[in-house]
HTML snippet that shows the backbone in 3Dmol.js (N, CA, C, O; Angstrom):
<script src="https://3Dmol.org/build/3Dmol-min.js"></script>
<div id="view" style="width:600px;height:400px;position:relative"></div>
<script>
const pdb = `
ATOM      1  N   UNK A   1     -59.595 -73.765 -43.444  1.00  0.00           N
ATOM      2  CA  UNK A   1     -59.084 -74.749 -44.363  1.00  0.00           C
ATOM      3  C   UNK A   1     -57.576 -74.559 -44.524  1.00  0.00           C
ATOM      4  O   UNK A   1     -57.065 -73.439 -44.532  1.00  0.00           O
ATOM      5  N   UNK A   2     -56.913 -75.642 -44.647  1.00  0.00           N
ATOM      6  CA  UNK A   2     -55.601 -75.335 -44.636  1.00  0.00           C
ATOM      7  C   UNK A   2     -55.395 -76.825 -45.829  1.00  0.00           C
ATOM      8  O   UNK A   2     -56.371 -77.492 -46.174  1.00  0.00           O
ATOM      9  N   UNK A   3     -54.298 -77.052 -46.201  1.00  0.00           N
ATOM     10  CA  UNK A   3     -53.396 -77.967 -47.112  1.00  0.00           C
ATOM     11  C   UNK A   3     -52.735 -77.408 -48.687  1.00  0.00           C
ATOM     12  O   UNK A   3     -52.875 -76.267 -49.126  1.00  0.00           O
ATOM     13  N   UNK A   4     -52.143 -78.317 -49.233  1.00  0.00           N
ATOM     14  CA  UNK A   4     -51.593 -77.376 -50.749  1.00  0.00           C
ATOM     15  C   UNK A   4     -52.132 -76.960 -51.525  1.00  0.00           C
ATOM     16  O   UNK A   4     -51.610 -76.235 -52.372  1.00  0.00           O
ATOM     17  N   UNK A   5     -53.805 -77.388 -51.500  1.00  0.00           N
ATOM     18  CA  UNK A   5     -55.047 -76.771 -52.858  1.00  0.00           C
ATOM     19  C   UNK A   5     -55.295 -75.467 -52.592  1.00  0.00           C
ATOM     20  O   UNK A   5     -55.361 -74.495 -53.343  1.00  0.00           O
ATOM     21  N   UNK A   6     -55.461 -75.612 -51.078  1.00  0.00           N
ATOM     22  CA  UNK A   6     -55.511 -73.918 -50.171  1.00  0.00           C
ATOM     23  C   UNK A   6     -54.455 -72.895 -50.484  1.00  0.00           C
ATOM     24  O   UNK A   6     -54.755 -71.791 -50.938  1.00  0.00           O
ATOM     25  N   UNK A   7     -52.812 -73.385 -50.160  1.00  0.00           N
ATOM     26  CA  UNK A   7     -51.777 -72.407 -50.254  1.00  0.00           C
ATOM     27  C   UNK A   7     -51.956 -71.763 -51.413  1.00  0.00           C
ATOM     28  O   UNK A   7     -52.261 -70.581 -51.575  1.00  0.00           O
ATOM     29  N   UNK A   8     -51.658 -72.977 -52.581  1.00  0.00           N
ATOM     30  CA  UNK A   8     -51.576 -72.891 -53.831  1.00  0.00           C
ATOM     31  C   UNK A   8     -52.463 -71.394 -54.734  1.00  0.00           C
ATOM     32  O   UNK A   8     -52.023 -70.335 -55.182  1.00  0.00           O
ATOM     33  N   UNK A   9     -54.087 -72.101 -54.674  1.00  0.00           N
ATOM     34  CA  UNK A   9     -54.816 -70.957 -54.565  1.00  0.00           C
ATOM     35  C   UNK A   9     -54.494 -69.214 -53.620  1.00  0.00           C
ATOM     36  O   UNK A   9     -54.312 -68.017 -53.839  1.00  0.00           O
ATOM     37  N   UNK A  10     -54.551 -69.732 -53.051  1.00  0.00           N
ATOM     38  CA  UNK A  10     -53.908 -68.195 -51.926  1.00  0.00           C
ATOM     39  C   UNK A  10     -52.389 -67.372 -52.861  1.00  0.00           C
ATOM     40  O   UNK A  10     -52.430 -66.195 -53.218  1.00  0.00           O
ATOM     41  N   UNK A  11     -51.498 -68.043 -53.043  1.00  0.00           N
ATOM     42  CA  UNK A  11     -50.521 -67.790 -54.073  1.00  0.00           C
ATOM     43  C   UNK A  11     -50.822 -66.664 -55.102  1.00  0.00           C
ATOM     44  O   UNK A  11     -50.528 -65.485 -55.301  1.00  0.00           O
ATOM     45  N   UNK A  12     -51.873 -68.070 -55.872  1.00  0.00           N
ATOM     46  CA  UNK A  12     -52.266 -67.459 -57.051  1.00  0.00           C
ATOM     47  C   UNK A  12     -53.208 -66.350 -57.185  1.00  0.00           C
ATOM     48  O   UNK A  12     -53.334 -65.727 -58.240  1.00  0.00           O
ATOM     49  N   UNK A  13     -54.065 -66.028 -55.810  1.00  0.00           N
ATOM     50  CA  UNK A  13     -54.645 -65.190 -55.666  1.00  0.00           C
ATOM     51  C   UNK A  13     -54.251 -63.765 -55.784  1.00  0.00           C
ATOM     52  O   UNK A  13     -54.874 -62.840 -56.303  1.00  0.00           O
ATOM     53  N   UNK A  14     -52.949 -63.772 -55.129  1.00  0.00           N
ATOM     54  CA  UNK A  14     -52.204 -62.670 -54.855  1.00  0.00           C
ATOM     55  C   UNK A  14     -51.667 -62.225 -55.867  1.00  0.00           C
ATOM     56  O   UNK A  14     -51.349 -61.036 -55.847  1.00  0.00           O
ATOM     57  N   UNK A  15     -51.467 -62.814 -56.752  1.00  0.00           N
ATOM     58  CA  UNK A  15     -51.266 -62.402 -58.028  1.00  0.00           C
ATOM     59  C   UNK A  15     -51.808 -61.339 -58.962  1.00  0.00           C
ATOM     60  O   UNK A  15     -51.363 -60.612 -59.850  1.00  0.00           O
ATOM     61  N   UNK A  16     -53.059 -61.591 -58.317  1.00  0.00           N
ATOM     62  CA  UNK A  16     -54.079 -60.254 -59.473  1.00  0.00           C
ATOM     63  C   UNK A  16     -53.812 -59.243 -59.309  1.00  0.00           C
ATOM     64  O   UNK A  16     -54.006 -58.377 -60.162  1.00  0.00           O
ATOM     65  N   UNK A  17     -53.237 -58.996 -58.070  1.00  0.00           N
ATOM     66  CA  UNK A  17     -52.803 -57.164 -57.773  1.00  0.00           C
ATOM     67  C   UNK A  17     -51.851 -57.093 -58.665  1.00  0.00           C
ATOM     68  O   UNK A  17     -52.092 -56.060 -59.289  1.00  0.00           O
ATOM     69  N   UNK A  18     -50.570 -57.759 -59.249  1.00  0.00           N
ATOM     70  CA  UNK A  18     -49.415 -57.656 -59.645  1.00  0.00           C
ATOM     71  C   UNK A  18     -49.722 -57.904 -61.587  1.00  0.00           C
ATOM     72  O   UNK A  18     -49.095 -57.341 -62.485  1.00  0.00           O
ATOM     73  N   UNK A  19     -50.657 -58.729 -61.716  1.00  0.00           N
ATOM     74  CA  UNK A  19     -50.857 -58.795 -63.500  1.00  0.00           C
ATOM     75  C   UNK A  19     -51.957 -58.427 -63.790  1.00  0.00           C
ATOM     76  O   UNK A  19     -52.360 -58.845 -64.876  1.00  0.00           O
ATOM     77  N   UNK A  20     -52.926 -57.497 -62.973  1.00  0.00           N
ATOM     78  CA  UNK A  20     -53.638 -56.413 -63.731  1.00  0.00           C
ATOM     79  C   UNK A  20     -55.213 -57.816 -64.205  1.00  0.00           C
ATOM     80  O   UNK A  20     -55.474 -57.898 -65.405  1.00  0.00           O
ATOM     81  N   UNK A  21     -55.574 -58.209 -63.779  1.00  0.00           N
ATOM     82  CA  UNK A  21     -55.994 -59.595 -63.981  1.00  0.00           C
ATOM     83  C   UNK A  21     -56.976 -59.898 -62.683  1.00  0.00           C
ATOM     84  O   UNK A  21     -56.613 -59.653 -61.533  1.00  0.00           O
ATOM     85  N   UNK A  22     -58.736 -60.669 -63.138  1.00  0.00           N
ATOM     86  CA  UNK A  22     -59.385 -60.594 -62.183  1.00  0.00           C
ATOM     87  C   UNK A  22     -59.291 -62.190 -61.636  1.00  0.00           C
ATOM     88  O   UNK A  22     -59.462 -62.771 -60.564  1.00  0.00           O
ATOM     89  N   UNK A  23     -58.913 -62.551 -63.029  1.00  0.00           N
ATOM     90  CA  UNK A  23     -59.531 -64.011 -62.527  1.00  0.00           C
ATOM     91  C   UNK A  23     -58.033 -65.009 -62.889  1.00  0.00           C
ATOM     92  O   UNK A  23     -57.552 -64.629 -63.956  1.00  0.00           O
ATOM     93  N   UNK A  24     -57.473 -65.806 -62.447  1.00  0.00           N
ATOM     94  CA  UNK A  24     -56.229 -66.851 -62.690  1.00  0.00           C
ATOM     95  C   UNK A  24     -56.065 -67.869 -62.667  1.00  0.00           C
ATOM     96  O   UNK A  24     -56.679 -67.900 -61.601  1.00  0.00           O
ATOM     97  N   UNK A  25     -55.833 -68.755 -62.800  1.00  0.00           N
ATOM     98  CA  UNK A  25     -55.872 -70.623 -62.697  1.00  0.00           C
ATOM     99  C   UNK A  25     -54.427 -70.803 -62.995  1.00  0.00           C
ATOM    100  O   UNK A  25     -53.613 -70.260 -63.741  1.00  0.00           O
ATOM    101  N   UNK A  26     -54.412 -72.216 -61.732  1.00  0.00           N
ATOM    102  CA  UNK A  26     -53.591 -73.018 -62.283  1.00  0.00           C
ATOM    103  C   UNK A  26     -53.869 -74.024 -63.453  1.00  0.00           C
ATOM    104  O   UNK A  26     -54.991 -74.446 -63.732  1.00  0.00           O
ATOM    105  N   UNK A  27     -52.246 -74.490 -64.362  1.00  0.00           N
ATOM    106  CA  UNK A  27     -52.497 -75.507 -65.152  1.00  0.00           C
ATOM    107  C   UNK A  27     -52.925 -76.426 -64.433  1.00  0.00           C
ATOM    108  O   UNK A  27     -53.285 -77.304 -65.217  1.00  0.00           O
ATOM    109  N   UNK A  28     -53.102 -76.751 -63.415  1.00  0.00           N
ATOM    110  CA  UNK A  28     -53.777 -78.089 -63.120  1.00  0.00           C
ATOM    111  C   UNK A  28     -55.514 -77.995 -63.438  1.00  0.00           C
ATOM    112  O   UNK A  28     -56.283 -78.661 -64.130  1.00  0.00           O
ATOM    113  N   UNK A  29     -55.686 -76.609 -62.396  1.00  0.00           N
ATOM    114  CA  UNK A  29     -57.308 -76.395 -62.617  1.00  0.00           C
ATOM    115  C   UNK A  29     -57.465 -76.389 -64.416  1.00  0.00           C
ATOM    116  O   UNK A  29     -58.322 -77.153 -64.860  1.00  0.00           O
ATOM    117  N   UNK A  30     -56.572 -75.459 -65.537  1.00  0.00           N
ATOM    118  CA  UNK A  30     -57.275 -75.747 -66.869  1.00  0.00           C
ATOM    119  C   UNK A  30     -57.319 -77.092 -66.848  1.00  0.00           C
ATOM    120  O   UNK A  30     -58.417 -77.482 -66.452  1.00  0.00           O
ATOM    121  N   UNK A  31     -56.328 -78.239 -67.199  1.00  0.00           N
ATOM    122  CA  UNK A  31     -56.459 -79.827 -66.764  1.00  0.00           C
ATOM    123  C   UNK A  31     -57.989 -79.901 -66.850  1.00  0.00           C
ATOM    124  O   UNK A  31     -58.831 -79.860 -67.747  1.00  0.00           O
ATOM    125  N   UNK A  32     -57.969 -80.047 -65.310  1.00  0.00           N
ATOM    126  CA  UNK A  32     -59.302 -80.495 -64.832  1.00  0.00           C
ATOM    127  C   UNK A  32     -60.424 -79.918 -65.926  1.00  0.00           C
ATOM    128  O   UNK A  32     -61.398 -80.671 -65.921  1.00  0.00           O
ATOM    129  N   UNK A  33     -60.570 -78.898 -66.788  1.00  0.00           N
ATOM    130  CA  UNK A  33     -61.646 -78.397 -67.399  1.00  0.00           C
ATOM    131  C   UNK A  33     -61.444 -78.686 -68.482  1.00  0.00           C
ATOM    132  O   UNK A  33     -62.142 -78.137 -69.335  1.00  0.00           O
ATOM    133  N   UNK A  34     -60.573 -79.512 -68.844  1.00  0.00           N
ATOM    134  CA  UNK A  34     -60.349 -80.157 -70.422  1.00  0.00           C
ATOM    135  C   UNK A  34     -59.588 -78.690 -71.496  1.00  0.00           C
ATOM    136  O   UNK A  34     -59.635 -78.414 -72.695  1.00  0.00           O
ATOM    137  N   UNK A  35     -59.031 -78.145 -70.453  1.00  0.00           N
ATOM    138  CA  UNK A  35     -58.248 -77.296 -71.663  1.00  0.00           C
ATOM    139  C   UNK A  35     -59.179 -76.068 -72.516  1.00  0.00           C
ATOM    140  O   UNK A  35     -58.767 -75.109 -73.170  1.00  0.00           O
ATOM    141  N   UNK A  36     -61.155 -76.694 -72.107  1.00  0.00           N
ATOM    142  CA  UNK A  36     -61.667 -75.852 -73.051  1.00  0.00           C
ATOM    143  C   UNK A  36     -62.193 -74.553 -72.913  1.00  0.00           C
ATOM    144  O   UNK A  36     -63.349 -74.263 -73.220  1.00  0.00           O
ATOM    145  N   UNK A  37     -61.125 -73.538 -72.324  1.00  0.00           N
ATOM    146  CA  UNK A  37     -61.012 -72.207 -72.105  1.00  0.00           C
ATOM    147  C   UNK A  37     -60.465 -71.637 -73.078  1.00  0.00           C
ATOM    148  O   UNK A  37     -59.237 -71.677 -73.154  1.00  0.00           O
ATOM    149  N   UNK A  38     -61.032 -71.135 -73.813  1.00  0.00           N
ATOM    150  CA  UNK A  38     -60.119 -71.125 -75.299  1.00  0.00           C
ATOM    151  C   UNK A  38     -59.519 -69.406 -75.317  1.00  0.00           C
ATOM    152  O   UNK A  38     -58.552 -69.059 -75.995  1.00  0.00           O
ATOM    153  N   UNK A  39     -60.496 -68.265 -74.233  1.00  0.00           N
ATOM    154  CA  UNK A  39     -59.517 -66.889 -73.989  1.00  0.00           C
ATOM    155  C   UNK A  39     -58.310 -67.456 -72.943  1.00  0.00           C
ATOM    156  O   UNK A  39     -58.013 -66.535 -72.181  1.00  0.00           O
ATOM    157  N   UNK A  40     -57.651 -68.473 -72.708  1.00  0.00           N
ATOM    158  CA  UNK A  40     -57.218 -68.770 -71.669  1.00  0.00           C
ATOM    159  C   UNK A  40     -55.549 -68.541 -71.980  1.00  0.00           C
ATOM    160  O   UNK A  40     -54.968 -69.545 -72.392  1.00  0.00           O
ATOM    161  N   UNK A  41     -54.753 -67.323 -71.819  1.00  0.00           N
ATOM    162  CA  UNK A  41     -53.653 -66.670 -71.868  1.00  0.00           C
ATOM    163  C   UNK A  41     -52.362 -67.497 -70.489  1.00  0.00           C
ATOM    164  O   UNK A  41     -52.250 -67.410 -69.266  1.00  0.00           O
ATOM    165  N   UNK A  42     -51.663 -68.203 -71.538  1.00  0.00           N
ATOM    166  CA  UNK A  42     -50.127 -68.306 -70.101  1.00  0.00           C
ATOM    167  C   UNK A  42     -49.668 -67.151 -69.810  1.00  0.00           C
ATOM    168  O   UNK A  42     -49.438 -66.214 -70.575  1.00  0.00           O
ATOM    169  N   UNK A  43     -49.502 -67.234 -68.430  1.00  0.00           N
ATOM    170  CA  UNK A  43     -48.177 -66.666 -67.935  1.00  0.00           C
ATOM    171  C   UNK A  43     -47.233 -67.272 -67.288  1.00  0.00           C
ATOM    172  O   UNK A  43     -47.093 -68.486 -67.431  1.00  0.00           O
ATOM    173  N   UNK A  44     -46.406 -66.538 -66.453  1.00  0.00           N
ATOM    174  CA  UNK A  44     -45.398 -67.215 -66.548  1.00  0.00           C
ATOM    175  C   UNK A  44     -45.679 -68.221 -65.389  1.00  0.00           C
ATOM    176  O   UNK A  44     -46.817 -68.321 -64.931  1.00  0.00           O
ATOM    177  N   UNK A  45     -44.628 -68.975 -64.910  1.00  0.00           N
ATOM    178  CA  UNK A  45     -44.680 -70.168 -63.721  1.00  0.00           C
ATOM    179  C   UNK A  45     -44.162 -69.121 -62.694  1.00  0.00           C
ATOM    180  O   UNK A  45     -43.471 -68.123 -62.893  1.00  0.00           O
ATOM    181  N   UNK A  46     -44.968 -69.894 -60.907  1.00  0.00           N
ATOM    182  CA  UNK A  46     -44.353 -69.564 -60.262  1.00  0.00           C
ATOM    183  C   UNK A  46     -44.080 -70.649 -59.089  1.00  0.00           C
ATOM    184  O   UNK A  46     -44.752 -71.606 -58.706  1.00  0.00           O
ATOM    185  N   UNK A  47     -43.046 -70.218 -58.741  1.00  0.00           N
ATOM    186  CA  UNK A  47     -42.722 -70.684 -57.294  1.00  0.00           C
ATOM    187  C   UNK A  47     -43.643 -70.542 -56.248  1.00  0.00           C
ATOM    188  O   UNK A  47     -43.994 -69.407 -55.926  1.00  0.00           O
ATOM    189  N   UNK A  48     -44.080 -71.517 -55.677  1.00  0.00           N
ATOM    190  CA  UNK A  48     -44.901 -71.771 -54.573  1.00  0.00           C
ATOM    191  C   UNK A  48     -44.053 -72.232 -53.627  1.00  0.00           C
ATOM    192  O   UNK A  48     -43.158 -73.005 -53.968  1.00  0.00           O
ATOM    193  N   UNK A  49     -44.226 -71.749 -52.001  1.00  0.00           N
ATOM    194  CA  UNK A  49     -43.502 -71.890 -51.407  1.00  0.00           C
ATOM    195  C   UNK A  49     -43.877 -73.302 -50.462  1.00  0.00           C
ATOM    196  O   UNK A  49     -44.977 -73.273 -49.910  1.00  0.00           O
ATOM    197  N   UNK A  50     -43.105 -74.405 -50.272  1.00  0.00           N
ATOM    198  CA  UNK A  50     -43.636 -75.454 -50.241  1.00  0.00           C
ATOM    199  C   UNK A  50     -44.049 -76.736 -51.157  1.00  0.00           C
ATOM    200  O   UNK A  50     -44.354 -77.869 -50.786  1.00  0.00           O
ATOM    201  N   UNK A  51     -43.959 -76.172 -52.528  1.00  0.00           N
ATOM    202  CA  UNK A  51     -43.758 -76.991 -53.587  1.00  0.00           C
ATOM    203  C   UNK A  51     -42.295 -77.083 -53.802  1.00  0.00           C
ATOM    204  O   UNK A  51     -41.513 -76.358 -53.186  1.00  0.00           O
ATOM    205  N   UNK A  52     -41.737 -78.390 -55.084  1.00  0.00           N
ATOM    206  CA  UNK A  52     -40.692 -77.978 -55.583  1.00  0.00           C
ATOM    207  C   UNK A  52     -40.797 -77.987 -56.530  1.00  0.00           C
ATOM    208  O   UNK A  52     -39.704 -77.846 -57.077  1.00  0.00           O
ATOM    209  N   UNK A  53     -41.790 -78.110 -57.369  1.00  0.00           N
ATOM    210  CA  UNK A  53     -42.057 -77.774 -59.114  1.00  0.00           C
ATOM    211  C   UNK A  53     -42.827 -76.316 -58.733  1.00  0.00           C
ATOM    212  O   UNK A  53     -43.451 -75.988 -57.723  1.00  0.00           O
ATOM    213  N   UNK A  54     -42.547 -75.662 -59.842  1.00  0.00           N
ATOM    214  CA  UNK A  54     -43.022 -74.370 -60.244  1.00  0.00           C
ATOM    215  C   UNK A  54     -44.544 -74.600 -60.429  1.00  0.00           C
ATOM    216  O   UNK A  54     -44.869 -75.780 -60.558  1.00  0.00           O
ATOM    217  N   UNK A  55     -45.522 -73.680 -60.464  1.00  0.00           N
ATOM    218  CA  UNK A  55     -46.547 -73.795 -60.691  1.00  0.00           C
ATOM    219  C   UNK A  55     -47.186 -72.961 -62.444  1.00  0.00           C
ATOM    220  O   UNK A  55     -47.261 -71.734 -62.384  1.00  0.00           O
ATOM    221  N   UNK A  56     -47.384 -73.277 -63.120  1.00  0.00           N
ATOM    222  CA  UNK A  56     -48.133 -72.726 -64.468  1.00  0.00           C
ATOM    223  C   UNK A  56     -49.321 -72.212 -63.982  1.00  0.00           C
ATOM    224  O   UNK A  56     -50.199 -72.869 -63.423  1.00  0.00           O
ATOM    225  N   UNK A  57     -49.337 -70.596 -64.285  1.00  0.00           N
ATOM    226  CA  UNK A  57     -50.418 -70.126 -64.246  1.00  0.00           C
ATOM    227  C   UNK A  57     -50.794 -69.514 -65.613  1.00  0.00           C
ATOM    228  O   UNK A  57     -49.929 -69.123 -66.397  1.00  0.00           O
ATOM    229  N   UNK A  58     -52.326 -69.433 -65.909  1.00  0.00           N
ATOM    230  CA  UNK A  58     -53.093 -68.747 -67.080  1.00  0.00           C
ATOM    231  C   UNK A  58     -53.965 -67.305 -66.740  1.00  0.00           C
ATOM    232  O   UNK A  58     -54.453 -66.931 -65.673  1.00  0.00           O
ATOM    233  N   UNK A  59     -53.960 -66.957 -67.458  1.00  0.00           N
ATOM    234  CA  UNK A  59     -55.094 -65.122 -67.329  1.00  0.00           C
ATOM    235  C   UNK A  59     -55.910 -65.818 -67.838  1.00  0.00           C
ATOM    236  O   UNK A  59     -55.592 -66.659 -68.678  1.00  0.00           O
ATOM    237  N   UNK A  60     -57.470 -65.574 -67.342  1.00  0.00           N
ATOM    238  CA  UNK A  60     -58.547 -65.465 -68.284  1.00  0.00           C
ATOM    239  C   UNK A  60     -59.171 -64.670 -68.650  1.00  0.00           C
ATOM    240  O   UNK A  60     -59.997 -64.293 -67.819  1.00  0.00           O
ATOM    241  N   UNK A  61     -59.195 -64.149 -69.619  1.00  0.00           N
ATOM    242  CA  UNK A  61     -59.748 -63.036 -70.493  1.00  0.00           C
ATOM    243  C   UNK A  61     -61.489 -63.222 -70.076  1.00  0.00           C
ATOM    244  O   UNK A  61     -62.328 -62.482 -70.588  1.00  0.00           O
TER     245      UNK A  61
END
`;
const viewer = $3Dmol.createViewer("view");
viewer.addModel(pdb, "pdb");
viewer.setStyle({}, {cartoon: {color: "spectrum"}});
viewer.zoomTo();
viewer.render();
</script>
């Protein structure tokens, strides 16, 4: 599988080694779930390479 839902994810994947963290979402994926993750912690945005907006990511507790 390849396209930007793929990168994107892959990104954010890589992340868990670095914030101590099993599980991560983008703000788009909370979006899609109506927001109603209510342990659902921001962090910060990141740069995706291939985007030009930053991406919002959340921890879930």
């Amino acid at each position: 599988m390849i396209g930007d839902g793929v990168n994107v994810a892959a990104r954010i994947e890589q992340l868990n080694k670095t914030s101590a963290s099993q599980l991560l979402i983008s703000e788009e994926v909370w979006d899609a779930m109506g927001r109603s993750i209510p342990n659902a912690a921001a962090l910060d945005t990141i740069q995706v390479k291939g985007r030009e907006t930053p991406v919002r990511i959340l921890k879930l507790a």
